[in-house]
C-alpha positions as CSV (number, residue, x, y, z in Angstrom):
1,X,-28.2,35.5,20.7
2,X,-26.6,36.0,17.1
3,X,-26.7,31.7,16.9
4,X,-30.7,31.9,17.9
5,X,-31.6,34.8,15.5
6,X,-29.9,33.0,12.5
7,X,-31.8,30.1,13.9
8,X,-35.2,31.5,13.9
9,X,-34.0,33.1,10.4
10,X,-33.2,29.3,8.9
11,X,-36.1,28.1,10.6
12,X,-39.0,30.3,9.0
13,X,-37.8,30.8,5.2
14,X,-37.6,27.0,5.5
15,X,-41.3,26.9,7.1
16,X,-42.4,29.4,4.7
17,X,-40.6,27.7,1.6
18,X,-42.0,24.0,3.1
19,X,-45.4,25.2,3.4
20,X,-44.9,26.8,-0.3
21,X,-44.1,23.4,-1.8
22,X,-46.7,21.7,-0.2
23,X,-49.7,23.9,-1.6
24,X,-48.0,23.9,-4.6
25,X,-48.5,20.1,-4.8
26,X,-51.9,20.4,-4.1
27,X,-52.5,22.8,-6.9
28,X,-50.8,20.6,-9.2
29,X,-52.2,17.6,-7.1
30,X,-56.2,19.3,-8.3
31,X,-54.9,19.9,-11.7
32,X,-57.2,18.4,-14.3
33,X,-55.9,16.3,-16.9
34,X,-57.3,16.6,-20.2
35,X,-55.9,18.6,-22.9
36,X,-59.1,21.1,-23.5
37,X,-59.4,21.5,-19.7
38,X,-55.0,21.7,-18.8
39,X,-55.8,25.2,-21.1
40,X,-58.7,26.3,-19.0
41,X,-56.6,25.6,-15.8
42,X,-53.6,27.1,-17.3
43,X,-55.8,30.3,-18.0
44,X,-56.7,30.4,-14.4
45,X,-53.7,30.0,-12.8
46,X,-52.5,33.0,-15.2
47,X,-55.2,35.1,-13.9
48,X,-55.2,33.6,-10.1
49,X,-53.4,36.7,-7.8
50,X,-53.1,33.8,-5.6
51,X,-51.7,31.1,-7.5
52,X,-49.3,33.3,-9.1
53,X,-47.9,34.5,-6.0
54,X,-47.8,30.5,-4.8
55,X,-45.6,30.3,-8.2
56,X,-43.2,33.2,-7.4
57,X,-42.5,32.5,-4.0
58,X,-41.6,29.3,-4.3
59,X,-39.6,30.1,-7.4
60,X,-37.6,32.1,-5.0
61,X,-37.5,29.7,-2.7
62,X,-35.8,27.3,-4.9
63,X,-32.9,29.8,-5.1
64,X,-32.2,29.3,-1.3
65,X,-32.6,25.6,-1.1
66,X,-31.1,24.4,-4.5
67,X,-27.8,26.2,-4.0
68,X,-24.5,23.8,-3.7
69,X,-24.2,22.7,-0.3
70,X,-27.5,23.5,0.5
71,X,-29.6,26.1,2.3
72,X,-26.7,26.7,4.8
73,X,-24.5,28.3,1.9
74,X,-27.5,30.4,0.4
75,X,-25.9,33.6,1.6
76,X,-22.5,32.4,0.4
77,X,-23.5,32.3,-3.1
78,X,-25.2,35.7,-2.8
79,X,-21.7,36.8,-1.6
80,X,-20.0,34.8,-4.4
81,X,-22.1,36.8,-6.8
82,X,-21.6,40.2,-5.7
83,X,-17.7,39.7,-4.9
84,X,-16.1,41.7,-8.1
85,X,-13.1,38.6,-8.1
86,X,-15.4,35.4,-7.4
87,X,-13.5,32.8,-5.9
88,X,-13.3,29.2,-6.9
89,X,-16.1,27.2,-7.1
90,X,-17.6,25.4,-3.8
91,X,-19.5,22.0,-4.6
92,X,-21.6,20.0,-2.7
93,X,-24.9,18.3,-1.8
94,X,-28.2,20.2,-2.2
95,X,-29.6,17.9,0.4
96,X,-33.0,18.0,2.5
97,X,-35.2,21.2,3.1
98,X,-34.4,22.3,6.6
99,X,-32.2,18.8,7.9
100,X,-29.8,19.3,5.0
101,X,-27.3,16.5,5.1
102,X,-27.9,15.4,8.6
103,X,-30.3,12.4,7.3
104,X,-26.7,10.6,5.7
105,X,-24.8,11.4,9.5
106,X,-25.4,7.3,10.5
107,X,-23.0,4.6,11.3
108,X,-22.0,4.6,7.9
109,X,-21.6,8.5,7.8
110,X,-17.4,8.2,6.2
111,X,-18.7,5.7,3.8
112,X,-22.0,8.1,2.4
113,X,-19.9,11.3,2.3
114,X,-17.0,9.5,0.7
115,X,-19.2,8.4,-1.6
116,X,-21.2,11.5,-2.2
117,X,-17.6,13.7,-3.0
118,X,-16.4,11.1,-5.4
119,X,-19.6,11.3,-7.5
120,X,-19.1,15.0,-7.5
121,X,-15.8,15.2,-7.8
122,X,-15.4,17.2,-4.8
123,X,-12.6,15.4,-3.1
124,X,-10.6,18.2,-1.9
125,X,-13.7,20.4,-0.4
126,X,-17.1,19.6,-0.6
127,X,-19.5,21.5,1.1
128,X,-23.0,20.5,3.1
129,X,-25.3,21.8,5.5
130,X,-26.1,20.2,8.6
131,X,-29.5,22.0,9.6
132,X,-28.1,25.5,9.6
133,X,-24.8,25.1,10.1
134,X,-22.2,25.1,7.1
135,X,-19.7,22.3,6.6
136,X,-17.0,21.7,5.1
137,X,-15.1,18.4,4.2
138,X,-11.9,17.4,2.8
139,X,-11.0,13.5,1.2
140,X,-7.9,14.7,-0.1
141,X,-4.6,14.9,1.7
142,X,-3.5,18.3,0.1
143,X,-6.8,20.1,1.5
144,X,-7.0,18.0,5.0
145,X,-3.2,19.6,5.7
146,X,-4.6,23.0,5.0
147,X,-7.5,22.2,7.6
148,X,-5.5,20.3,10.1
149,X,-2.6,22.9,9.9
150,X,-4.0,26.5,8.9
151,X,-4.1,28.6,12.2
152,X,-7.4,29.4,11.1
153,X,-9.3,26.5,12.3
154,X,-7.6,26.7,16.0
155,X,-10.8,25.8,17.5
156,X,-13.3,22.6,17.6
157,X,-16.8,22.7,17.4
158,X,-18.3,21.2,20.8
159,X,-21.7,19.4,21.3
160,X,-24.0,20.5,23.8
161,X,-23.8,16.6,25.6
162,X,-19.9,17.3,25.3
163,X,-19.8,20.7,27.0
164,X,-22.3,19.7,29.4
165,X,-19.9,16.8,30.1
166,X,-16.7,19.2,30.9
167,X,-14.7,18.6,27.7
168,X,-14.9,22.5,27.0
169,X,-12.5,22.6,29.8
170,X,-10.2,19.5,28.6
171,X,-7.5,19.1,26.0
172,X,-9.3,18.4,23.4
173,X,-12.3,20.5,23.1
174,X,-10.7,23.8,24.7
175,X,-10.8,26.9,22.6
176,X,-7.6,28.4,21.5
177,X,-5.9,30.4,24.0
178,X,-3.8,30.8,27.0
179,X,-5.1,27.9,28.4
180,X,-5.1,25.6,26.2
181,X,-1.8,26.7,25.0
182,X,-0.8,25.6,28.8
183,X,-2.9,22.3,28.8
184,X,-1.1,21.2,25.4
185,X,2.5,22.3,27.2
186,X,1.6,19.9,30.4
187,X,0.1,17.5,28.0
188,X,3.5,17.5,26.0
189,X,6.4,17.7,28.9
190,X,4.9,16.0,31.5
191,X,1.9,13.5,31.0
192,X,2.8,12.1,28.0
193,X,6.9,12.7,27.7
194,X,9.0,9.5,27.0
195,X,10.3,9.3,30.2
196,X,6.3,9.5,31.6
197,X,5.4,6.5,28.7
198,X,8.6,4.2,30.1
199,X,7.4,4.6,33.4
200,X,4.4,3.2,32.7
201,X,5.6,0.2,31.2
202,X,5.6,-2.0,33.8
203,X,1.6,-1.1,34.2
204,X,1.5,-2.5,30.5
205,X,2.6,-5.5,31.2
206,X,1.1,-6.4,34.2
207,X,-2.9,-5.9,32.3
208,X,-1.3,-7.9,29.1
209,X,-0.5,-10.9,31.4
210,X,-4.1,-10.1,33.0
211,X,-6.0,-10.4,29.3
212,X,-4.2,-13.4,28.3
213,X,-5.0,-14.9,31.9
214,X,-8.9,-13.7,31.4
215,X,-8.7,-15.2,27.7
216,X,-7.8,-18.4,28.5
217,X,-9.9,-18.8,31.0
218,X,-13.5,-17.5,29.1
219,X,-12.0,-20.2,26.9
220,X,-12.0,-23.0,29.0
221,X,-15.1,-22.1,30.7
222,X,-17.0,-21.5,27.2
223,X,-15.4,-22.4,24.3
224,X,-15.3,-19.4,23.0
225,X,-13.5,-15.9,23.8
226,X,-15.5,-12.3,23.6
227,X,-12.2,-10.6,23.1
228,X,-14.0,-7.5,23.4
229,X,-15.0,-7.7,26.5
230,X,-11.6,-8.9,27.7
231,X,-10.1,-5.8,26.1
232,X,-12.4,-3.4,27.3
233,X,-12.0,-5.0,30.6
234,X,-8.0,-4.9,30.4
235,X,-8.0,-1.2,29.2
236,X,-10.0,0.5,31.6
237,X,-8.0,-1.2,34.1
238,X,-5.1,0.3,32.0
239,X,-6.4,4.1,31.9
240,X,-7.7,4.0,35.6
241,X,-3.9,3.0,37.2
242,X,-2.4,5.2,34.3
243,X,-4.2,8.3,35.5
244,X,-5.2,7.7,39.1
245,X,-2.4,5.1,40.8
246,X,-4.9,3.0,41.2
247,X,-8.5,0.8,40.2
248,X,-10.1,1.4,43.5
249,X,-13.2,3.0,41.6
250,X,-12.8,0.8,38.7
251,X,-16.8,-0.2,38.2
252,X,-18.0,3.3,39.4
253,X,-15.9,5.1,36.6
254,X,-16.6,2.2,34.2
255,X,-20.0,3.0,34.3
256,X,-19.8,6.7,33.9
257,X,-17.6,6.3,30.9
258,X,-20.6,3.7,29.7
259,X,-22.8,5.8,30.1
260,X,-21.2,9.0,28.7
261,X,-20.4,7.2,25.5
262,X,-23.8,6.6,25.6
263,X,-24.6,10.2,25.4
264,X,-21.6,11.4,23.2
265,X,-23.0,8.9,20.6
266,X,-26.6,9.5,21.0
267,X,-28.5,11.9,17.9
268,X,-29.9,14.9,19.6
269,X,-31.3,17.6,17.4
270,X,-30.7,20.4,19.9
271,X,-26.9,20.0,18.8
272,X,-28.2,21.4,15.0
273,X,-31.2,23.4,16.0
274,X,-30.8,25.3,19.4
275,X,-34.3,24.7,21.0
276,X,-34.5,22.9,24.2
277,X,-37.4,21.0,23.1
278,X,-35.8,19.2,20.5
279,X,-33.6,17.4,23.4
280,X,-36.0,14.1,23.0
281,X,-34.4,12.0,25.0
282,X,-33.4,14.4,27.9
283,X,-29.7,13.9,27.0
284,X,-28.7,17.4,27.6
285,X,-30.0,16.8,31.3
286,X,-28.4,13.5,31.8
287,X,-25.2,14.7,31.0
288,X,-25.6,17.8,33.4
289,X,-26.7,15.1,36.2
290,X,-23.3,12.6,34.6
291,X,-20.9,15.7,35.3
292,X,-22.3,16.0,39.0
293,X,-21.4,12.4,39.6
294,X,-18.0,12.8,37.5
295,X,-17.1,15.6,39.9
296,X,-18.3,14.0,43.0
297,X,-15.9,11.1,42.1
298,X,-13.0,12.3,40.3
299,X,-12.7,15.4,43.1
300,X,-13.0,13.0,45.9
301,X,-10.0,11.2,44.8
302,X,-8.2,14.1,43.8
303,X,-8.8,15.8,47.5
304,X,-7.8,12.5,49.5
305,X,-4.7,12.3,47.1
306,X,-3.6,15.7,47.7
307,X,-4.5,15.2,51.5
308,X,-2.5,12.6,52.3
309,X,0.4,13.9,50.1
310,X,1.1,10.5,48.2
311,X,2.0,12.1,44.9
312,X,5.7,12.6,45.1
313,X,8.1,10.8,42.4
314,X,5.0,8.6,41.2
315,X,4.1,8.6,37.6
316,X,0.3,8.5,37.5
317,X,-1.1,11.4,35.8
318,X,-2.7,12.6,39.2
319,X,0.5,12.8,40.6
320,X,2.3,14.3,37.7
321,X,-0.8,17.2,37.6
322,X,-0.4,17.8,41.5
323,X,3.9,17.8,41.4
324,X,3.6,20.6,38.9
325,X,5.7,23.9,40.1
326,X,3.0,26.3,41.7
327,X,2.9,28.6,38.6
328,X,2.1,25.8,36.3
329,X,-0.7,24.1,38.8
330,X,-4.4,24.1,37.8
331,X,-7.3,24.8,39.6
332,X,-9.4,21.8,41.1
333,X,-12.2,21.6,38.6
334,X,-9.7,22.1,35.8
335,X,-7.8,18.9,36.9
336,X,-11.3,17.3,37.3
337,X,-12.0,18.0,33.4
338,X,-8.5,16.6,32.1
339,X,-8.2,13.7,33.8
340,X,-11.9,12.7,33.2
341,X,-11.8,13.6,29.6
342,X,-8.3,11.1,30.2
343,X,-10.3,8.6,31.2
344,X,-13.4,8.7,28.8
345,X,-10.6,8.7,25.5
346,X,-8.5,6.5,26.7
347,X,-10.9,3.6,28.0
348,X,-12.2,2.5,24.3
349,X,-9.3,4.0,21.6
350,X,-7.3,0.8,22.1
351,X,-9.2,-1.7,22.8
352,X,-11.3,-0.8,19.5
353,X,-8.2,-1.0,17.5
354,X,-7.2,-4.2,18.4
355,X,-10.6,-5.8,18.2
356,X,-10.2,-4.9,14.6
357,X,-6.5,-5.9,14.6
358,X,-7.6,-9.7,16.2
359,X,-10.4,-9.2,13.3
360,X,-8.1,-9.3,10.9
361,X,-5.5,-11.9,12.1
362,X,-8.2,-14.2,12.6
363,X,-9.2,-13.9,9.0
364,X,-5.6,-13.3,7.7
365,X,-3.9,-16.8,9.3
366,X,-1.0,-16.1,6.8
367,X,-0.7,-12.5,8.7
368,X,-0.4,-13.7,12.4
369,X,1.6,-16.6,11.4
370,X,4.8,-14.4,10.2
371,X,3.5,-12.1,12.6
372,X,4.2,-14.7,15.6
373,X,7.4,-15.9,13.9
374,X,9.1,-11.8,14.4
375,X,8.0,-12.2,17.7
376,X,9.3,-15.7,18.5
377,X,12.6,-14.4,16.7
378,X,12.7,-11.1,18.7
379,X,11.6,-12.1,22.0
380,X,13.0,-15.9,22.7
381,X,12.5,-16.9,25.7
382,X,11.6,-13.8,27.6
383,X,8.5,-13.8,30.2
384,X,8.0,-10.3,28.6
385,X,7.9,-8.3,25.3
386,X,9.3,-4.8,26.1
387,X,8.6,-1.5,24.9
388,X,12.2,-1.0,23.4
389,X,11.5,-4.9,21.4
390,X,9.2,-3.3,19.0
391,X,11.3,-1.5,17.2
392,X,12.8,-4.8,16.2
393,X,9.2,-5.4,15.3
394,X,8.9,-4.1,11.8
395,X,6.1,-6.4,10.7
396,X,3.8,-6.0,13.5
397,X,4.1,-2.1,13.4
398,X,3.1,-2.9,9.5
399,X,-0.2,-4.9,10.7
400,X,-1.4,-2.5,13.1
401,X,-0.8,0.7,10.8
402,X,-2.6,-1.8,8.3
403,X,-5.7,-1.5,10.2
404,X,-5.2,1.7,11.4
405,X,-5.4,2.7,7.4
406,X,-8.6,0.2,6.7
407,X,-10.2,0.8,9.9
408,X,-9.4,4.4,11.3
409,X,-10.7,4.7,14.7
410,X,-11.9,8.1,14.2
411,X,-12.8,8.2,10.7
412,X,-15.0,11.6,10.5
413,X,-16.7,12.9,13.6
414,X,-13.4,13.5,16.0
415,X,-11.8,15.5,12.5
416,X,-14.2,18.6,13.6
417,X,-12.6,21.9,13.2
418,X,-14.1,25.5,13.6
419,X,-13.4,28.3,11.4
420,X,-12.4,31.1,13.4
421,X,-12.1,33.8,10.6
422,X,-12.6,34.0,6.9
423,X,-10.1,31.8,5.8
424,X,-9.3,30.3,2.0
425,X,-8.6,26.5,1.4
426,X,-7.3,25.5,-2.2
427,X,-8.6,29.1,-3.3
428,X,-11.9,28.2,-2.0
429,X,-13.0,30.7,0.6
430,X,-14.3,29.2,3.2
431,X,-16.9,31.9,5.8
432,X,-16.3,32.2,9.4
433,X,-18.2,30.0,11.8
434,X,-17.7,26.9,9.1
435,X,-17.4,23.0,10.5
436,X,-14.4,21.4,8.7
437,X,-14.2,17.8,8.7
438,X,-11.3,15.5,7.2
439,X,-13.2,12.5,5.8
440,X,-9.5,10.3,6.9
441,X,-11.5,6.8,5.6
442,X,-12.2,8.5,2.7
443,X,-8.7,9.2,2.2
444,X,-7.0,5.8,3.0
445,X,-9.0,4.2,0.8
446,X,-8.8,6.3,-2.0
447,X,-7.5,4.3,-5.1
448,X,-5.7,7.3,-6.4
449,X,-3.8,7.1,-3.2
450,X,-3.2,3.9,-2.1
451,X,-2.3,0.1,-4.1
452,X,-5.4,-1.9,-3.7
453,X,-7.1,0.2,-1.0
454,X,-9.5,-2.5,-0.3
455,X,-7.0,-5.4,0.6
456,X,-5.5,-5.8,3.9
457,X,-1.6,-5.6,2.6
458,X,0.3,-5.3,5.6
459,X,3.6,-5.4,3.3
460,X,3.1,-2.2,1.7
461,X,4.6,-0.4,4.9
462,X,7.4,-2.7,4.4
463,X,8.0,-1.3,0.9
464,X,7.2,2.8,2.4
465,X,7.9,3.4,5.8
466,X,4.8,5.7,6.2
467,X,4.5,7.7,9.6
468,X,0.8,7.9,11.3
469,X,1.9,10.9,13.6
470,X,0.7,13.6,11.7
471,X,3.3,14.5,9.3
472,X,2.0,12.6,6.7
473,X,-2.1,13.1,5.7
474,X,-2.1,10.1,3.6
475,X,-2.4,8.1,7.1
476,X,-3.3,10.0,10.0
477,X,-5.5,8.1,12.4
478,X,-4.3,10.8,15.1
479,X,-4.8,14.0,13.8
480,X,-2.7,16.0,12.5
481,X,-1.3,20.0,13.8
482,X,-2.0,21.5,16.5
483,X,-5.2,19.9,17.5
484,X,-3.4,16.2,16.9
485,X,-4.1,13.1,19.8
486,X,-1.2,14.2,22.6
487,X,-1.5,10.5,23.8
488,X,-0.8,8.8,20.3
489,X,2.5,7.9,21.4
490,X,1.4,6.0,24.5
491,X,-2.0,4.5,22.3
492,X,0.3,2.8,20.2
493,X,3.3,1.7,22.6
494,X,-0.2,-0.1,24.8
495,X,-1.4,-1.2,21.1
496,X,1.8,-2.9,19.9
497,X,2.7,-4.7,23.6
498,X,-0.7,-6.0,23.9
499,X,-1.0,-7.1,20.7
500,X,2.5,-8.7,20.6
501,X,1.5,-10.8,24.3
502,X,-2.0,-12.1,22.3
503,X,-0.3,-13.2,19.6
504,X,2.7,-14.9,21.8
505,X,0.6,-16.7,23.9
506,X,-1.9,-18.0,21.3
507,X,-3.4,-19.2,18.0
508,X,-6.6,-17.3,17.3
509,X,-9.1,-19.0,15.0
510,X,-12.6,-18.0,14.3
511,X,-15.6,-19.1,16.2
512,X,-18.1,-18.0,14.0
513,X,-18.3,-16.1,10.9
514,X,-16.5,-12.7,11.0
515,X,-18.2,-9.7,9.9
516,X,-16.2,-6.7,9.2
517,X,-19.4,-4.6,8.9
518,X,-19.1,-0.6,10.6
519,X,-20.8,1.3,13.0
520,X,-19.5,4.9,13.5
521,X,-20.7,6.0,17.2
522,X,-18.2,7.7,19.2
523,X,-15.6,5.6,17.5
524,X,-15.4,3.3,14.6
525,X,-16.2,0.0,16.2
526,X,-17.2,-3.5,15.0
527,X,-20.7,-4.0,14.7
528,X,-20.7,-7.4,15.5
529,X,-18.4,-8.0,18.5
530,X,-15.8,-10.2,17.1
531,X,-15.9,-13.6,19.1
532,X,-12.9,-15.9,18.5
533,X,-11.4,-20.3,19.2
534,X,-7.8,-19.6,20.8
535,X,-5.1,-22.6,21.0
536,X,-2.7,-22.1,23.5
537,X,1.0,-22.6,22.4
């Protein structure tokens, strides 16, 4: 009720002020233009009631919309004024009458906002409205800690396609509490523990000898290899046995997670502006009709699972959730939620970063040559790279932390944090109910920071060993605190094995011309699938 009445609040000064502009123009529009007759229409505007009042209210108007960050801080700055101790200066975009910033939140949204800060020299906060909703967003390491750190933003903001999709339920988008307090301490001990990531080794393996078996073959059939597909294809198998035992409902649950990153991605107004009729598309109901079939699917193999009691000392994460002392167990549709939201995160994360790692090595020849050399060294003549050969691996952890810095996965969007009280960041005091974003591209490719930000230098994390855990907010393509990627540990021991077998097994030239161009949707992909010549060796 309190969101809808500071809705319909927004919505009509903006009306009101939009209206006020527009007859404004047409006054000035009718104005005549010679000199004797600008005094005769200057008298009458003086003595127009009308006119007059046009003037003053849109005057007044002006102070809600040309405020920094836009007509979403207009209070704010009211506050600032009347605070006896102001606090430090906020910056940021005026932007659009009613949309605010939203027009700039495109495939290119890290890039704009980057941008944007640097000319304003907001780089440690800069604030922006997205319709009515206040934002804040940090391109500076010092600020992101306080963000990703401070207690204070505990929660996410959720979309309506995401909560209609169960997510509010899941690890990731649950508010702070009890239960997610118990989601994060499953999450931590038993789905994603060392001993849990070793187990699943084998699995890793086994869809690495798959995608270089699928490689070779698109290649003899065609010529050429659509390494996405074969990626996407090899981790959704990956995700499906990780989490279920098995890939019995492989194209059913392939589709779903299609179509929900269809969704997820999708613009839909009623996420900013909480009408129903702004839902264009209908994405609000397709997500509602999405869930049904998520739950008809994911509780059907949960229920025959549990009825034929094939769970013990496997380490699926099905198994793991169901072998769980009876204190610690979770309700049905709760296990339905994680493992779906499981399956949704997991299916693309990797595969999109090594797309961008082949990218890259198909460009760099110099790179995957040493890079096959440390692996030839390493590995001999072993059917199999291992988990524990990595850390013998130094470059190749320096090429995919490379990429990770150049092309984060999650650049902007999956930063989202939600102010849960009043709450000050670098003296800047920062209201209650505020977005926080960590622009993280912004970051790792800020010049001030980083050598050369925009050359691909695997060799610099030769020189610093710099972790991309968390601890350090120069590169964190995970997250960072308490709200930081659980599964980061197993992203990257999939991402370095698979990438190790690709490189082992063959020489990856270009088959056409490689553009490195962006397109921010769920996750930072490639816009142009990457399409590749491989030489076996």
């Amino acid at each position: 009720m309190k969101t809808t009445t500071a809705f319909f609040s927004f919505l009509t000064s903006s009306l009101v002020s939009l209206a006020l502009v527009l007859a404004l123009a047409l006054v000035l529009a009718l104005a005549p233009t010679t000199a004797t007759t600008k005094f005769q229409f200057q008298n009458t505007l003086s003595s127009s009631p009308l006119a007059t009042l046009f003037v003053t209210l849109f005057a007044i108007s002006l102070n809600y919309w040309l405020v920094p960050g836009g007509f979403a801080w207009r209070n704010y700055h009211h506050r600032q004024h009347d605070n006896e101790k102001p606090n430090a200066k906020l910056t940021g975009p005026m932007g659009w009458p009613i949309l605010g910033t939203l027009p700039l939140m495109g495939s290119l949204a890290h890039a704009k906002l980057a941008a944007l800060a640097a000319s304003l020299n907001a780089k440690r906060l800069m604030a922006l409205s997205l319709g009515p909703t206040p934002v804040v967003i940090s391109s500076h390491p010092e600020t992101a800690r306080q963000i990703l750190f401070g207690s204070s933003f505990s929660d996410r903001p959720i979309k309506e396609s995401a909560r209609a999709l169960m997510f509010e339920r899941a690890i990731g988008f649950a508010p702070s509490g009890t239960y997610w307090r118990h989601l994060r301490r499953i999450a931590a001990f038993h789905m994603f523990s060392p001993r849990r990531i070793q187990g699943l080794e084998s699995l890793r393996q086994r869809v690495a000898d798959v995608m270089v078996k699928s490689a070779w073959k698109e290649m003899e059939e065609k010529g050429v290899v659509d390494i996405r597909g074969v990626l996407q294809e090899g981790s959704l198998c990956n995700i499906l046995e990780s989490v279920f035992g098995s890939n019995d409902k492989g194209q059913e649950l392939g589709d779903m997670v299609k179509e929900g990153y269809e969704l997820i991605a999708k613009f839909n107004l009623e996420d900013y502006f909480p009408l129903k009729f702004l839902d264009f598309h209908g994405v609000k109901r397709r997500c509602h009709t999405l869930a049904a079939k998520v739950v008809s699917a994911v509780g059907q193999i949960v229920e025959e699972r549990k009825r034929d009691g094939s769970f013990v000392g496997k380490n699926d994460f099905l198994s793991t959730l169901l072998s769980l002392p009876k204190e610690e167990r979770l309700g049905d549709s709760d296990m339905v939620a994680i493992l779906w939201e499981m399956v949704f995160r997991g299916t693309d994360t990797v595969a999109i970063l090594l797309e961008w790692v082949m990218a890259r090595m198909v460009l760099h020849q110099d790179v995957q040559k040493k890079a096959r050399e440390e692996i030839n060294t390493c590995i001999g003549r072993r059917s199999h790279v291992r988990d524990s050969d990595i850390a013998n691996l130094p470059y190749l952890q320096a090429i995919v932390k490379e990429v990770l810095r150049m092309h984060p996965p999650g650049p902007l969007l999956s930063w989202a944090r939600l102010a849960v009280h009043d709450v000050h960041v670098d003296k800047v005091l920062v209201p209650v109910g505020t977005t926080a974003m960590v622009n993280m591209w912004a970051i790792s490719h800020d010049p001030s920071i980083w050598e050369d930000p925009w050359a691909f230098k695997p060799e610099r994390f030769l020189k610093e060993d710099v972790s991309i855990m968390g601890s350090d907010l120069r590169l964190a393509p995970f997250g960072a605190g308490r709200r930081v990627c659980p599964g980061r540990a197993l992203g990257l021991a999939t991402a370095h094995l698979w990438l190790a077998e690709l490189l082992r097994h063959f020489t990856w030239l270009p088959a056409q011309h490689v553009d490195l161009s962006e397109s921010l949707r769920l996750s930072m992909e490639m816009k142009t699938p990457l399409r590749c010549v491989v030489v076996r060796r």
